[in-house]
C-alpha positions in Angstrom: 0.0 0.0 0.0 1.4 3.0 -1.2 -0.3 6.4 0.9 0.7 8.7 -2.4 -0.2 7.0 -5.6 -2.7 8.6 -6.7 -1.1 11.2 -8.2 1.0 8.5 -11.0 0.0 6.6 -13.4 2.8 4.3 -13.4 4.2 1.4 -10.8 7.7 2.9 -8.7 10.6 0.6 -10.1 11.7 -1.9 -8.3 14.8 -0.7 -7.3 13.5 2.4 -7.1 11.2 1.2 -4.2 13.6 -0.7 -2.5 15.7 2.2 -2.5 13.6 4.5 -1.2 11.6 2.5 1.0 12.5 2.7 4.7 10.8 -0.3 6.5 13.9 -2.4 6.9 14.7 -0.1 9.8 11.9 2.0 10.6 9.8 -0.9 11.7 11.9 -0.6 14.8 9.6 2.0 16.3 6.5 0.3 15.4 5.0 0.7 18.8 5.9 4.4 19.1 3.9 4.6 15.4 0.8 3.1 16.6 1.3 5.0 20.1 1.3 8.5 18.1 -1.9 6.9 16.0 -3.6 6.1 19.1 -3.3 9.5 20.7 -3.9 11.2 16.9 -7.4 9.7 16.6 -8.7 10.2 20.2 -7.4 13.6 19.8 -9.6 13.6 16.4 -13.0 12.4 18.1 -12.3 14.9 20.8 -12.8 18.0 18.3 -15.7 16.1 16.5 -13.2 15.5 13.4 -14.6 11.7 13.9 -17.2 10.4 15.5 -16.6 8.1 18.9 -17.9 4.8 17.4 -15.1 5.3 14.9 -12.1 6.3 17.4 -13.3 3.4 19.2 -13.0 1.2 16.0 -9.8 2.3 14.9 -8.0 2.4 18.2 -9.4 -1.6 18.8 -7.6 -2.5 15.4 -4.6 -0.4 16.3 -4.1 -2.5 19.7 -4.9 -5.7 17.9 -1.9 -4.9 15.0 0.4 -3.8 18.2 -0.8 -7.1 20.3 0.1 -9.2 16.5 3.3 -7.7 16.0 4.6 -8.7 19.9 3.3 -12.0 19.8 4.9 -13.1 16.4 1.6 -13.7 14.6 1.9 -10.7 12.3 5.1 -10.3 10.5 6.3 -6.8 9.1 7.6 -7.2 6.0 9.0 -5.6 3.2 6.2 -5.2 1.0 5.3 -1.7 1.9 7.3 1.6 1.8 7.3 2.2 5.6 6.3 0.9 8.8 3.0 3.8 8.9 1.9 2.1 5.8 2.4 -1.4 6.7 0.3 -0.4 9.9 -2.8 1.6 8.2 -2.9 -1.1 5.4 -3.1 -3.8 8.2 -5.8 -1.4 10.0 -7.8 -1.1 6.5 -7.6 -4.8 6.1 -9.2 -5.2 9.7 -11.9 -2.7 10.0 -12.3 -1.5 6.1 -13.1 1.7 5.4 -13.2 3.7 8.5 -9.0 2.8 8.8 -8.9 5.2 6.1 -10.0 8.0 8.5 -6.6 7.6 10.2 -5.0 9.7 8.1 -7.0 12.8 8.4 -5.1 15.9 9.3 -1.8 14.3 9.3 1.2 14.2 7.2 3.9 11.3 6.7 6.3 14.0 7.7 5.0 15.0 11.3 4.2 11.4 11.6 7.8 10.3 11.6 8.8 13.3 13.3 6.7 12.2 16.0 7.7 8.4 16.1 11.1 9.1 15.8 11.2 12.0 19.1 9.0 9.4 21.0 11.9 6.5 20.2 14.5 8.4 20.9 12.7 9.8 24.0 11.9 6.1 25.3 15.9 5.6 24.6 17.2 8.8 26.6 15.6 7.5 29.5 17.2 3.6 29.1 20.7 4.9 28.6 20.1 7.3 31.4 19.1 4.4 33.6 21.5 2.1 32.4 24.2 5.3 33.0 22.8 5.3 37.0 23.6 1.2 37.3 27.0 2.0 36.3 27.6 4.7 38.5 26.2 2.7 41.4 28.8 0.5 41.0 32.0 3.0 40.7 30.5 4.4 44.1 30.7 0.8 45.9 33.8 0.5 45.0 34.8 4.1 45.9 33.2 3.5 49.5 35.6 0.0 49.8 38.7 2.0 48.7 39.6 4.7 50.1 42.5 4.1 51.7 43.5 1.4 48.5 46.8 3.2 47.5 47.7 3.9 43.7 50.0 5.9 41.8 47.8 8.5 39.8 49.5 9.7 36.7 49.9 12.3 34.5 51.7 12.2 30.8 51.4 8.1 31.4 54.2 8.9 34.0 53.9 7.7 38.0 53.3 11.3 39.5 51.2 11.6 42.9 50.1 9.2 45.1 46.0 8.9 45.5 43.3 6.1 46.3 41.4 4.0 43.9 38.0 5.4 45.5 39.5 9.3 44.0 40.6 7.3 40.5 37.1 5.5 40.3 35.6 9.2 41.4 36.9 10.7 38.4 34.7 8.7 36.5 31.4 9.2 38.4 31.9 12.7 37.6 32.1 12.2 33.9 29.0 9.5 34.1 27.2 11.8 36.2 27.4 14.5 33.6 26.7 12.3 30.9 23.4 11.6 32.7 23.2 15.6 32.9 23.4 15.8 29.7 20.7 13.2 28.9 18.3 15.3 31.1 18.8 18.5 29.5 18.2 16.3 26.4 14.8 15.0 27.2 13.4 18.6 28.3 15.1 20.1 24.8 13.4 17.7 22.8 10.3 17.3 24.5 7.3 18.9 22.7 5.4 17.2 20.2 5.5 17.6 16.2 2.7 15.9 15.3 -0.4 18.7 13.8 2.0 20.5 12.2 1.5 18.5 8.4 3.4 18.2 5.9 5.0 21.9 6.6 2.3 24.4 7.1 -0.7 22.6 9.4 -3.2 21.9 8.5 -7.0 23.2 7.9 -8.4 21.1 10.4 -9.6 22.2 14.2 -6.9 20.0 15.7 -5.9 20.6 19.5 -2.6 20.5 19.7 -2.3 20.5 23.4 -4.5 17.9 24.0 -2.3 15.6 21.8 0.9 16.6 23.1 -1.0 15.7 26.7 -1.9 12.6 25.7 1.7 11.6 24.5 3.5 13.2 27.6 5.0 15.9 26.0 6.0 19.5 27.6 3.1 21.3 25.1 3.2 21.0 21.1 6.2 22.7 19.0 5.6 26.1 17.9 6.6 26.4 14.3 5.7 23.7 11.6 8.5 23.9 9.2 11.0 24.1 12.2 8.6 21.2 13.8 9.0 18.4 10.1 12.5 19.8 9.8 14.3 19.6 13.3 16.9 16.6 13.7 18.3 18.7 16.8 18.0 16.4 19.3 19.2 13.5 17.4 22.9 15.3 16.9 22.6 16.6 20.6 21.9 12.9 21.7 23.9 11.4 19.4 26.7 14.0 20.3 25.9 13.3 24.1 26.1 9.1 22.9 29.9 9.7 21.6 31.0 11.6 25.2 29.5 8.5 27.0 31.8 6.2 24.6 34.7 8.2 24.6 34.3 8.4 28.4 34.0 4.6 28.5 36.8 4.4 26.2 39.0 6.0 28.3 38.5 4.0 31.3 39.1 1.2 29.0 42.4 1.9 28.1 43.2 2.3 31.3 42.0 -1.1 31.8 43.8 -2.8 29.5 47.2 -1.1 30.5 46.3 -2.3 34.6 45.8 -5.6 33.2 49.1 -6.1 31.6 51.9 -8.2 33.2 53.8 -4.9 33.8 50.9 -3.1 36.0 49.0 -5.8 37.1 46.5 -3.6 39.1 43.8 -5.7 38.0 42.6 -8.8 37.3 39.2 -9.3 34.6 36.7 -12.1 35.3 37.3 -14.8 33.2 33.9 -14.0 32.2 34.6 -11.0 30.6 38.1 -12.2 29.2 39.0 -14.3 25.8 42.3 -16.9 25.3 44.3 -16.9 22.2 44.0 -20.0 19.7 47.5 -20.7 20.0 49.3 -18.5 23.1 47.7 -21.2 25.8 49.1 -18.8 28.0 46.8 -15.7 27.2 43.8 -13.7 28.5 42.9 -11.0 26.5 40.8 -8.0 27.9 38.8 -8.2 24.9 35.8 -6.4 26.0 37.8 -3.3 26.9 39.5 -3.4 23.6 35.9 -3.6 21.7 34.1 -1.0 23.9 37.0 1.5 23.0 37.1 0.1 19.7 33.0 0.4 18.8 33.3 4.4 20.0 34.7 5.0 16.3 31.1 3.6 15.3 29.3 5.7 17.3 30.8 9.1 16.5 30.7 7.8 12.8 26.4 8.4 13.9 26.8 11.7 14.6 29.5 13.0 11.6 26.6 11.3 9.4 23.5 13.3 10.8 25.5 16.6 11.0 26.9 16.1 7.4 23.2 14.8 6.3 21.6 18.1 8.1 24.2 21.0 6.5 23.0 21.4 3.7 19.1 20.8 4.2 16.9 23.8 3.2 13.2 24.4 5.0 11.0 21.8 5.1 11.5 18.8 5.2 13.7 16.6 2.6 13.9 13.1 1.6 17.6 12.9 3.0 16.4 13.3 6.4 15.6 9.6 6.1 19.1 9.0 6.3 18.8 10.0 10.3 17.6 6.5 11.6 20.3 3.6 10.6 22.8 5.0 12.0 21.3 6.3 15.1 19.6 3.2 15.7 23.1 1.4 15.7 24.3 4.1 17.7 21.8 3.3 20.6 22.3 0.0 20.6 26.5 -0.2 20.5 25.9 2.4 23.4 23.5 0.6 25.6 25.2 -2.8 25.0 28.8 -1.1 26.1 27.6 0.4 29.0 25.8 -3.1 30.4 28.8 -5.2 29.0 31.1 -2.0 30.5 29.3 -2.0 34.7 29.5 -6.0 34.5 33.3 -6.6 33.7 33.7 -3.6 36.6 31.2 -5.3 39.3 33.6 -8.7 38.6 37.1 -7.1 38.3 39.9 -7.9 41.1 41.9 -4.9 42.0 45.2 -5.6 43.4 45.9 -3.3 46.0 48.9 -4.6 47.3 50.2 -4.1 44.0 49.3 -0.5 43.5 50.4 0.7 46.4 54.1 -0.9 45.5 53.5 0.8 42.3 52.9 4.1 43.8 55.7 4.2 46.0 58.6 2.5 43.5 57.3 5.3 41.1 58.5 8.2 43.5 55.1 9.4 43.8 55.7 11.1 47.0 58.5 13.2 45.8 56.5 16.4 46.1 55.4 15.9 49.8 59.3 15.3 50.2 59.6 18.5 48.4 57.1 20.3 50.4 58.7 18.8 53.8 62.1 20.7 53.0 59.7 23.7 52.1 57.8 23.2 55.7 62.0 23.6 57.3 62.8 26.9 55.1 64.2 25.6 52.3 62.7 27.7 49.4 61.1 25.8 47.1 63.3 26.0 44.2 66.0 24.7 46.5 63.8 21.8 47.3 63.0 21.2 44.4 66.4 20.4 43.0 67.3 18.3 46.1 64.6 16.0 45.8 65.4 15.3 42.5 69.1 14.4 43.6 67.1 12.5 45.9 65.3 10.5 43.0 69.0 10.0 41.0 70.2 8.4 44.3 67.2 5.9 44.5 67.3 5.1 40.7 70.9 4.5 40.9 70.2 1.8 44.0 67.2 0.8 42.3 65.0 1.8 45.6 62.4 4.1 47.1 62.1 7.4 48.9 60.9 5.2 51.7 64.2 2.5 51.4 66.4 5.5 52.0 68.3 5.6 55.0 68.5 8.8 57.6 72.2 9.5 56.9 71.9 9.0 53.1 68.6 11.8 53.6 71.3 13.8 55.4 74.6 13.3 53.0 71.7 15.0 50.5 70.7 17.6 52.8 70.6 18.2 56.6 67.5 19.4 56.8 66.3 15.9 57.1 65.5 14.4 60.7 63.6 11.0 61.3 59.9 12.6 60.6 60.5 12.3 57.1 60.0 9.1 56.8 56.1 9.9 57.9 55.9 12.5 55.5 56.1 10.6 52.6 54.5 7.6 53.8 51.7 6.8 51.1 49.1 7.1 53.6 50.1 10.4 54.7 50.7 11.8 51.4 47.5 10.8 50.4 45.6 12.7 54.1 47.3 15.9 53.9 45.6 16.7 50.8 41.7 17.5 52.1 40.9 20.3 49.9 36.9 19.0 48.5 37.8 17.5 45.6 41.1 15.8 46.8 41.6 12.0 47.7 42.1 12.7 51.5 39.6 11.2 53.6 38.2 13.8 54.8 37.7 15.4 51.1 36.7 12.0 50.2 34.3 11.6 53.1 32.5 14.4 51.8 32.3 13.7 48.3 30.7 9.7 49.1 28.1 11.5 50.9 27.3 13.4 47.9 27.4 10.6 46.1 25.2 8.8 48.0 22.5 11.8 48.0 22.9 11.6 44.4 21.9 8.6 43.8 19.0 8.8 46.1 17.3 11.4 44.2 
């Protein structure tokens, strides 16, 4: 069934239709179609458009081609252009006639503007969900670490000594604005298209409102051409999708270089690993590798609906059809990471032992030993240059700071007494810094509360 023939006197060509035809992947918001349809024809009754007996008629077949589709007994196939005229040819089939009524006051254009805001709305709210599982998880393990010692790093190089709960914080800030971002999103996007025609309304006493109340939307859009025409949201979420996977794929990276044989910070559930076909000995962090890998693919979604939308002029344009594949993909390489993503986390080992080693054989403290000269009145610059004769000494011995004994502090400079050795103790490196925001305990303390409260709203 083709809603615009009437017009030609001759069949589309084959390829022509296979080419244009969108079904193969619109189909996927087939609920959200007859949702819209649902809300379009009670809508329609309500300003006397249709009569009640045929609302009620229509909406009955509507439910009984959504209750076919779930259970398998109806199949959408490829026969029609799109899934809104698979569903109203179904619906003609089923009550005749009166199906045809579905139509009236309605474009194809608003139509799909309005199944594809409610999809992507439905989708917003998973990944947002899906973003508060994960960040449920970085705060239990921030609450059981922090006093779990660990070099943090800057330029890939060992440079100050923090916990695991302040590394794994660094992420629930980035997740947590990710879900910020998804919020603003949903309030952006949410007013509803669907009145607004083909591009200019239509002559019909349509209420607006009432639809848009019916569908859970803020109010109705305010300008038809901008309302057929506005791809928007999809670029802000699909923009907001690529910060979640480049966030993702950062922690992955990091990962995969803990896991290695040189760091060994942490070990990754054999459920979430992979062996080699012919290295007995391996065990591959494979999922980290493909989360950070499958980012690529999502930011691919976006460069494709920004370079699709440059060029558009007012209304709407046959290209715009060009916004689903790829955002569809997009949703569902994001939603699988993040699931994939909080389960290899929940089951990972972290070696603390290890990390703390780490931290102090990579001079991490060598600023606090820095500031400890400062602290005697040595100016800073001063200090500066001894601790890193200091550092020269160790490397040379192959040792730590803390390995160092009194008199070879002293041979360096005799500012140095026995406290020193407290000073850069990893613990106390770590406590003395309780600005809010910093990995001390106190700071720390603070921040799991808020955390917490977060969470809870």
């Amino acid at each position: 069934m083709k809603l615009w023939g009437g017009r030609f006197t001759k069949e589309t060509n084959q390829l022509v239709h296979n080419f244009n035809a969108s079904i193969g992947f619109d189909q996927k918001f087939y609920k959200q179609d007859i949702q819209g349809s649902i809300a379009h024809v009670t809508m329609l009754a309500a300003q006397n458009i249709i009569d009640n007996s045929e609302k009620e008629t229509i909406i009955k077949g509507l439910q009984s081609i959504l209750e076919d589709i779930d259970n398998g007994s109806l199949i959408i196939d490829g026969e029609h252009e799109d899934i809104h005229s698979f569903v109203e040819a179904h619906l003609i089939e089923r009550i005749g006639d009166v199906g045809k009524k579905l139509h009236t006051g309605r474009s194809r254009n608003d139509q799909v503007a309005l199944d594809m805001k409610l999809y992507t709305r439905d989708e917003v709210k998973e990944i947002n969900a899906l973003l508060k599982d994960l960040l449920k998880e970085l705060y239990q393990i921030m609450k059981e670490n922090t006093e779990t010692f660990m070099p943090g790093f800057t330029h890939l190089q060992k440079a100050q000594p923090i916990t695991l709960a302040h590394h794994m914080g660094a992420y629930f800030e980035m997740f947590k604005r990710d879900r910020s971002r998804m919020d603003d999103i949903f309030q952006r996007m949410n007013y509803c298209p669907l009145g607004s025609g083909a591009l200019a309304g239509t002559t019909y006493p349509l209420d607006r409102n009432l639809t848009a109340s019916l569908l859970e939307f803020a109010g109705p859009t305010l300008n038809s051409m901008d309302s057929v025409s506005d791809r928007d949201y999809l670029i802000e979420f699909l923009s907001a999708c690529s910060t979640i996977m480049m966030h993702l794929s950062r922690f992955c990276e990091e990962i995969c270089i803990w896991n290695t044989n040189e760091y060994q910070f942490v070990d990754i559930d054999d459920s979430y690993s992979t062996g080699s076909s012919i290295m007995p000995q391996k065990k591959n962090p494979d999922i980290a590798e493909l989360i950070r890998g499958k980012t690529g693919r999502v930011y691919g979604a976006l460069i494709s609906i920004l370079t699709t939308m440059k060029g558009l002029p007012l209304a709407y344009n046959k290209d715009m059809q060009e916004d689903k594949e790829l955002t569809f993909d997009a949703i569902d390489t994001v939603k699988g990471c993040i699931v994939l993503f909080t389960g290899m986390l929940a089951s990972m080992k972290f070696n603390n032992e290890i990390m703390e080693s780490s931290a102090k054989n990579g001079f991490t403290n060598a600023t606090d030993a820095a500031d400890y000269l400062v602290n005697h009145g040595v100016p800073f610059r001063d200090a500066h240059g001894i601790v890193g004769r200091l550092v020269l000494f160790c490397i040379e011995k192959n040792i730590s700071l803390d390995d160092m004994k009194l008199e070879e502090f002293k041979a360096i400079s005799p500012v140095f007494e026995e406290d020193i050795y407290e000073a850069i103790s990893m613990k106390n490196c770590v406590e003395k810094r309780n600005t809010i925001g910093a990995p001390g305990t106190i700071a720390m303390t603070q921040v799991l509360k808020e955390c917490e409260a977060y969470l809870n709203e």
